[in-house]
N, C-alpha and C positions, 0 to 999 in steps of 0.2 A: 140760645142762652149758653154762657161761658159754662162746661161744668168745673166745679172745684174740690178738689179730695182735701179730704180731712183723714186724721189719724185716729183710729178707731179708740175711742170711749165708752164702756157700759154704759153710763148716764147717755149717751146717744142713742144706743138700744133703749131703753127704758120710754125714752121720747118719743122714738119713731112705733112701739107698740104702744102709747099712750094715744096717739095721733090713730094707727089701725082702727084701735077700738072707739074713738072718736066717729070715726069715719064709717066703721060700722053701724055704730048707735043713730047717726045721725044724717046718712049718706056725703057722697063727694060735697055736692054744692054748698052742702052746711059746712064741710068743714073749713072747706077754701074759705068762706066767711068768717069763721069763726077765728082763722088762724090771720085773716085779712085785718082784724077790728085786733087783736091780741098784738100781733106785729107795729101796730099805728100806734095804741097806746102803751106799749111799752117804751117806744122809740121818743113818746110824749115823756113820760115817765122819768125817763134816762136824762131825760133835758131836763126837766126839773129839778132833780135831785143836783147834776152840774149846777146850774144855776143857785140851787140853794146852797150847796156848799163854797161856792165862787163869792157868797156875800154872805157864810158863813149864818144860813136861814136853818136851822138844825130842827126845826119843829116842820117847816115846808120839807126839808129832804124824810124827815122819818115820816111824813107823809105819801110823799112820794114812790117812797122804797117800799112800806108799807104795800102799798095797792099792789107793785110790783109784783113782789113777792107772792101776791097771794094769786095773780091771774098765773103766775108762771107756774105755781102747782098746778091750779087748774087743768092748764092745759099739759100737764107733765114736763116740762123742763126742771126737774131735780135739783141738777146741780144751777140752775139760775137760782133759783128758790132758796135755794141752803144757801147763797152768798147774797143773797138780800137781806135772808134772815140775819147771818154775820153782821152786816155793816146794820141794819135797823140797830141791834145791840148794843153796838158802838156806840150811836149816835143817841142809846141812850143812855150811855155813860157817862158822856161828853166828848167823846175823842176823835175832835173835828180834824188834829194833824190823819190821824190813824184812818179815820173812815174817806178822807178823800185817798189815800192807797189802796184800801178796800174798794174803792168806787170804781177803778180801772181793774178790778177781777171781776164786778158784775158787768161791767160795757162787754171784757171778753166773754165771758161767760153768754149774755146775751148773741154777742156775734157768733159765738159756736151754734148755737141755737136755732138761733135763724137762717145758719146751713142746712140743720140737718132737716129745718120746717121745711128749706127751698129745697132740698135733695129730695124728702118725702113726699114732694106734692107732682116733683116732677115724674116720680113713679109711675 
């Protein structure tokens, strides 16, 4: 597997000792699962909310972001969570221009995330 560096984040720490204590509480195999099922429907998630904002579906995306938001604490991604939470707000404000720019900070925010899951597992 290719590895890839990233530029170091607190909110990465945060992750990767969120992930530890995961893996402590519940050993490896659980968590490889756990982060297996988190990964799919986030990636579900993510297309949703696209989709809903591409047909301007505002009740489907603040559903979408919703869930999001909430397994990304779960499992300790911070900063994915705090830009869910962001654009759920928006979206229920109304501010379909604003929360589709919002919506390319949580895709990156997610793809940081999902390095640090794949950097963390390959430990």
């Amino acid at each position: 597997m290719k590895s890839v560096s990233i530029s170091p984040d607190p909110a990465d720490e945060l992750l990767r000792d969120s992930l530890a204590s995961l893996r402590e509480d519940g050993g490896a195999e659980w968590l490889h699962e756990l982060v297996t099922i988190f990964l799919g429907e986030a990636r579900e998630r993510i297309a949703d909310v696209e989709s809903a904002l591409a047909t301007g579906d505002v009740e489907k995306a603040k559903r979408a972001i919703h869930d999001l938001k909430g397994s990304s604490g779960t499992i300790g991604a911070s900063t994915l969570a705090g830009d869910c939470f962001d654009l759920e707000s928006c979206l229920k404000d109304g501010g379909l221009a604003e929360a589709k720019t919002m919506f390319a900070q949580v895709k990156r925010s997610f793809a940081r995330a999902e390095l640090v899951i794949g950097a963390f597992q390959t430990d």
